[in-house]
TISERO-680187 format. One record per residue (C-alpha): residue in one letter; x, y, z. Coordinates in steps of 0.05 Angstrom, whole numbers, padded with zeros to 5 digits, always signed. Example, Ala and Ser with C-alpha at 12.3 -4.5 7.8 and 13.67 -1.06 7.14 Angstrom:
// TISERO-680187
a+00246-00090+00156s+00273-00021+00143
// end
This chain:
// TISERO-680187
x+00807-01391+01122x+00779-01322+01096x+00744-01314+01031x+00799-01292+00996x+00835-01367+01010x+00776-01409+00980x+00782-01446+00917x+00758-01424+00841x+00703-01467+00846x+00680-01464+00915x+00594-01437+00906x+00589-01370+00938x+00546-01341+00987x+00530-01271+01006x+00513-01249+01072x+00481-01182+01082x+00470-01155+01157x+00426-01097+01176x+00447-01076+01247x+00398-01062+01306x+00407-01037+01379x+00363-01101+01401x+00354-01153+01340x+00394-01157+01270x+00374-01177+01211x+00399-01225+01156x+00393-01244+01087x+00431-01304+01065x+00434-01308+01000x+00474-01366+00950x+00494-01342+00885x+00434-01371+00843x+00384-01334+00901x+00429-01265+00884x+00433-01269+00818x+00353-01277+00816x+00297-01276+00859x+00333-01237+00920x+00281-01191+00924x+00239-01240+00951x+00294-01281+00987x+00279-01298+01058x+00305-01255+01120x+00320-01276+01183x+00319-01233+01248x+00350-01256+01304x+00363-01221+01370x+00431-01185+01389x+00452-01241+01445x+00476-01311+01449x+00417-01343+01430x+00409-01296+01377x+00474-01304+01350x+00471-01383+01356x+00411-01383+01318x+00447-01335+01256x+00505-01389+01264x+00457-01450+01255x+00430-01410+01197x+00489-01399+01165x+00515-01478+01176x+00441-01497+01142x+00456-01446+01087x+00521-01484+01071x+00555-01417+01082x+00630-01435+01110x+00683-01382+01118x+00715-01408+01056x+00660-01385+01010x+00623-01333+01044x+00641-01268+01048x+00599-01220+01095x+00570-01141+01099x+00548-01096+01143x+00543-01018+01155x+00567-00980+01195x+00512-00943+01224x+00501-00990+01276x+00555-00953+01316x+00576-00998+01377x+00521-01039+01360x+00552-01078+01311x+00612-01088+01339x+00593-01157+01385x+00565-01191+01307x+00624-01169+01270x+00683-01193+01326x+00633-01261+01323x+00642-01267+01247x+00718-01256+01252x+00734-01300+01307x+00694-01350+01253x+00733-01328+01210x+00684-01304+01161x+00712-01247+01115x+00676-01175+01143x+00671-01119+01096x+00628-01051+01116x+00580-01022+01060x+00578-00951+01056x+00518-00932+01069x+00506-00883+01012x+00508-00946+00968x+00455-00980+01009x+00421-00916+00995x+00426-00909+00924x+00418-00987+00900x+00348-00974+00945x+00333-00909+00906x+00346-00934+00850x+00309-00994+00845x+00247-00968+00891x+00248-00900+00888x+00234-00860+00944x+00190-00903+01001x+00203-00931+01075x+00247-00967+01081x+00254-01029+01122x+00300-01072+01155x+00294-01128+01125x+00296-01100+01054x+00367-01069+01072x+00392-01139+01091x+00375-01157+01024x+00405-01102+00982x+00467-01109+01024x+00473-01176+00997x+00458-01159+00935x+00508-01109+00928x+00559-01165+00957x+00541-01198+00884x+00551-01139+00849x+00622-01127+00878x+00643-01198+00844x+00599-01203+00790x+00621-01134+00756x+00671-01101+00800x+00635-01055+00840x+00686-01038+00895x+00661-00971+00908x+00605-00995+00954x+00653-01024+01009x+00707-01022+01057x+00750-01073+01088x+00734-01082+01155x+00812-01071+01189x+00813-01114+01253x+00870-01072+01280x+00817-01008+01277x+00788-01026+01349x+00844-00978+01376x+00823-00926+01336x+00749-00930+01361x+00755-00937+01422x+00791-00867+01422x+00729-00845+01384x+00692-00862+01436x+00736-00824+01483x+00738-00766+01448x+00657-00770+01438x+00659-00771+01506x+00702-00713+01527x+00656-00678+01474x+00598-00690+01509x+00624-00676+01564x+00646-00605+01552x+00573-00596+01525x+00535-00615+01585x+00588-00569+01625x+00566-00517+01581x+00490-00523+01593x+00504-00529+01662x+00546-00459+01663x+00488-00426+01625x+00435-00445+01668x+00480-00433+01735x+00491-00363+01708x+00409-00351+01698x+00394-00366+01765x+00452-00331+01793x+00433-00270+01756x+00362-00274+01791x+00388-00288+01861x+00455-00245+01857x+00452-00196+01806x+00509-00155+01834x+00562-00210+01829x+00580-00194+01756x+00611-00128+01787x+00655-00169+01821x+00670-00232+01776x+00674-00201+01709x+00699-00254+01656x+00638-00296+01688x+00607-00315+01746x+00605-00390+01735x+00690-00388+01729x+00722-00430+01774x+00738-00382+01827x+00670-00362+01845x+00647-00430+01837x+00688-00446+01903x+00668-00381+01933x+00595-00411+01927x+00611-00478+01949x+00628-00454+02008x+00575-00395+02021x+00518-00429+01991x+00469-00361+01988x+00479-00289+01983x+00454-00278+02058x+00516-00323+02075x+00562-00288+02039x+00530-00227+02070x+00546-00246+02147x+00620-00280+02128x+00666-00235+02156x+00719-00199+02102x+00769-00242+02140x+00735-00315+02113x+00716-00292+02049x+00786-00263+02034x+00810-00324+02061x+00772-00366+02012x+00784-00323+01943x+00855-00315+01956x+00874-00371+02003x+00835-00436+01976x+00811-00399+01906x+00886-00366+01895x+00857-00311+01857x+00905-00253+01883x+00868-00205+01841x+00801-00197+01890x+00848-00199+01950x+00814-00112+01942x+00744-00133+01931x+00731-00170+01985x+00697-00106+02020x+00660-00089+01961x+00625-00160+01950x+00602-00163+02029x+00575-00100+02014x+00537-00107+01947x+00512-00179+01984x+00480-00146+02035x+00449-00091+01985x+00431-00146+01938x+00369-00130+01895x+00360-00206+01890x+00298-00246+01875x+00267-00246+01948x+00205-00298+01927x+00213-00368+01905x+00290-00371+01931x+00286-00440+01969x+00274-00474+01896x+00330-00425+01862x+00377-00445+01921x+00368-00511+01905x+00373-00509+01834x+00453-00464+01845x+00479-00518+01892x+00456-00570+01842x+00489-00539+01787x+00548-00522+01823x+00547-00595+01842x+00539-00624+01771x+00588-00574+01745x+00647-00593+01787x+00635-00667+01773x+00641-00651+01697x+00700-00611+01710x+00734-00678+01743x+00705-00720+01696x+00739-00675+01641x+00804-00679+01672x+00804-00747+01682x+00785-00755+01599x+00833-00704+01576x+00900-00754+01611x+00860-00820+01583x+00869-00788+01509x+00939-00762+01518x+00959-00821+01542x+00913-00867+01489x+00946-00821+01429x+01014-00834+01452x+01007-00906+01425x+00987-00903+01360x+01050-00891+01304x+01009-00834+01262x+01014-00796+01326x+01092-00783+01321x+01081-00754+01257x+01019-00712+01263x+01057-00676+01325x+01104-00650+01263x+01051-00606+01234x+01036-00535+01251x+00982-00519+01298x+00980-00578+01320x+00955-00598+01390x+00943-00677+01433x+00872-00653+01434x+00865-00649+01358x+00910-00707+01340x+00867-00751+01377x+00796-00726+01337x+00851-00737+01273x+00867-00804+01289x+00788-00818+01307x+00761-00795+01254x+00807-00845+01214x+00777-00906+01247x+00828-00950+01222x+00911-00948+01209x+00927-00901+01157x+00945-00969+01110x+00873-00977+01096x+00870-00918+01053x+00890-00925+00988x+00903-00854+00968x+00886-00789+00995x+00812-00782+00973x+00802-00840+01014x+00826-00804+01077x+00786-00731+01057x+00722-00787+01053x+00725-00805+01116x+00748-00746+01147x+00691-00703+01114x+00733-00655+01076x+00711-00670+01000x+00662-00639+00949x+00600-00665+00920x+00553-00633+00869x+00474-00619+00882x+00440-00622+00826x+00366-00588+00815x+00340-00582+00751x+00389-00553+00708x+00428-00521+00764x+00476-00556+00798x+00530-00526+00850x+00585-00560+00895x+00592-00554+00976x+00629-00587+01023x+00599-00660+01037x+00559-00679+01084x+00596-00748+01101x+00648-00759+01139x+00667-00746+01215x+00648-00677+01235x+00702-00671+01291x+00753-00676+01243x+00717-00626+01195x+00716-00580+01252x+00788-00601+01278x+00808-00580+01188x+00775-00523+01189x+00804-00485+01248x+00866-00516+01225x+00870-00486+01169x+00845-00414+01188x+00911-00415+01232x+00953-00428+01177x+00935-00376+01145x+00931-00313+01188x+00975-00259+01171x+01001-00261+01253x+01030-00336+01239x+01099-00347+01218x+01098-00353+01136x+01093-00424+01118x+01074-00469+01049x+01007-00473+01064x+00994-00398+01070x+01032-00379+01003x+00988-00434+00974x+00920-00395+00991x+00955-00324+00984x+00967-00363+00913x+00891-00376+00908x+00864-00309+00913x+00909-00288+00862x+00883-00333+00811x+00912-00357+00747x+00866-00341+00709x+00813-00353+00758x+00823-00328+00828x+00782-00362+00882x+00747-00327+00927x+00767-00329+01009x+00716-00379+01026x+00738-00431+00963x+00806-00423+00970x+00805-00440+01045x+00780-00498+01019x+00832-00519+00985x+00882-00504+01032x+00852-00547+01080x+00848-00606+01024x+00921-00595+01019x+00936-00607+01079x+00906-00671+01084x+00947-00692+01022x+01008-00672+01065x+00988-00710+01123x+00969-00775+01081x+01040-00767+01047x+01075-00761+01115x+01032-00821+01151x+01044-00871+01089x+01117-00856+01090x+01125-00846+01155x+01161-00787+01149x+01154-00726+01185x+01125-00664+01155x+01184-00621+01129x+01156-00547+01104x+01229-00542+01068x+01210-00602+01027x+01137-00573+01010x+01164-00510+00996x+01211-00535+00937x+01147-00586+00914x+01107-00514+00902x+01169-00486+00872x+01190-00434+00922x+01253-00421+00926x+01270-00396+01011x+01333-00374+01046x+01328-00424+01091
// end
């Protein structure tokens, strides 16, 4: 039985949980304690394993809490962290919601000002604000914790990954391509668009130092660019890089440790490269199996690669959002006003996933180019600049076109309809020959 089930006059308790890597902490609190005195309510801390979680249990048992009149909060920030309390509340069967934690933030300000915080005082005001949401309504504060979201993070975690990933691989390059410029300065004659591509990557797998590629005979090394590498297009240089090897200007000191270092990189570099490859078919294969995916592929510009940061920034099915603000929340796309003295001027929030911010923008600067084909969205921002009466300058109006957007996409996931430019078109009041 969930919180929601229990009985009119069943006495309430409020659970608040801050989250830690090692041990959690938890303020219990019945509805006389929240309604006065909570500040001073007890907390207890109990470690992130079995015993730990035992002990929370006992607690809650001692508490009188039950999952018929306790209801239960905790934020999000714990990442992965909180993910072994809150699967041990549900299979209880306690009722989960996640605070946002701008309202943990604000309650705190509010009431404290502007201090250190601690843990324990967070447990507290998590609770409290668990009052608050019965006692007058304040819904704002939280989220209902969807059990069918594990899908959706665990494809955040992929995508995390792959992003990671692709950073490391770029480190890697960079540094490859310092010490290469020190030990073989001459290569970048030969290897233009980059001498950490994959072609002569395998070229230096296979002779390690510029005095091997110096005594390979034109035979092997044309055998390994065009043969193994299958880069027709040096099948001519071949001469020409033997020769600039054995001219090489190269660093002649200290190249035992700078030898090392290349075959390293070269090493680490081709392990990212499989370890990319092997992410990239986990996500297409992970996106294929959620139902927004069918109807995201409808969109313009649309690619497996950015559905799946879509559908991760989401973190849940697209029923848990009640309209589209919701959606432009957690995706990061929404405006929010800084205020300083008597100024005050909006931006783009700082909440919110940043892939998908990223994934939105991009998104949108495609839509609009003059080279795409013309399309609802583009007329919408050429509409913009025009202004009536205010025109909006490039920067605002891209904006809004990528807020639109997300409206469209809502629309299309909640009805689970693909996206139809014909039918956007006549909603803006274009008439089209199509």
């Amino acid at each position: 039985m969930t919180g929601r089930e229990r009985t009119d006059n069943a006495p309430r308790t409020y659970v608040g949980i801050d989250v830690g890597r090692r041990r959690h902490r938890a303020a219990i609190l019945p509805i006389g304690r929240a309604m006065h005195g909570w500040e001073h309510a007890p907390v207890l801390a109990f470690t992130a394993d079995t015993d730990g979680f035992r002990e929370f249990f006992d607690a809650l048992h001692a508490a009188g809490a039950t999952p018929a009149n306790t209801v239960c909060a905790l934020e999000p920030t714990g990442g992965y962290s909180s993910q072994p309390i809150f699967q041990a509340l549900k299979h209880h069967g306690f009722e989960v919601l996640w605070v946002k934690n701008q309202a943990v933030h604000d309650l705190r300000e509010t009431l404290y000002g502007r201090r250190s915080k601690t843990d324990a005082e967070d447990a507290r005001l998590i609770a409290r604000l668990l009052y608050l949401r019965e006692a007058i309504g304040q819904e704002y504060a939280f989220q209902v914790a969807h059990t069918g979201s594990a899908p959706y993070r665990n494809l955040r975690l992929l995508v995390e990954l792959r992003w990671k990933q692709v950073q490391a691989h770029r480190r890697a390059s960079n540094q490859l391509m310092q010490v290469l410029d020190v030990l073989f300065p001459e290569m970048r004659q030969i290897f233009r668009k980059g001498t950490t591509r994959p072609t002569p990557l395998h070229l230096l797998r296979r002779f390690s130092t510029v005095q091997a590629i110096a005594a390979a005979s034109e035979q092997d090394l044309r055998h390994v660019l065009v043969n193994e590498a299958r880069s027709l297009r040096h099948q001519t240089a071949v001469s020409e890089l033997r020769r600039l090897a054995q001219t090489s200007v190269g660093a002649r000191e200290g190249r035992d440790v700078l030898e090392l270092a290349q075959g390293w990189l070269i090493q680490q570099l081709h392990d990212l490269q499989d370890s990319l490859v092997d992410l990239e078919a986990r996500i297409k294969a992970a996106v294929e199996e959620f139902p927004e995916t069918s109807i995201l592929r409808t969109f313009p510009s649309m690619s497996a690669r950015r559905i799946a940061t879509l559908l991760a920034g989401m973190g849940a099915p697209i029923d848990a959002f009640p309209n589209d603000r919701a959606l432009r929340k957690q995706w990061g796309w929404y405006v929010e006003i800084e205020q300083s003295g008597a100024r005050t001027r909006s931006r783009l929030g700082r909440g919110g996933y940043r892939g998908t911010r990223r994934e939105l923008y991009l998104m949108a600067m495609q839509l609009i180019k003059e080279q795409t084909q013309d399309n609802p969205f583009r007329h919408y921002y050429r509409r913009l600049l025009r202004g009536n009466p205010t025109p909006k300058v490039p920067k605002v109006a891209l904006g809004h076109v990528a807020s639109k957007l997300i409206t469209v996409m809502y629309v299309c996931m909640r009805r689970r309809e693909p996206y139809d430019p014909a039918k956007l078109w006549r909603h803006m009041g274009v008439k089209t020959t199509a």
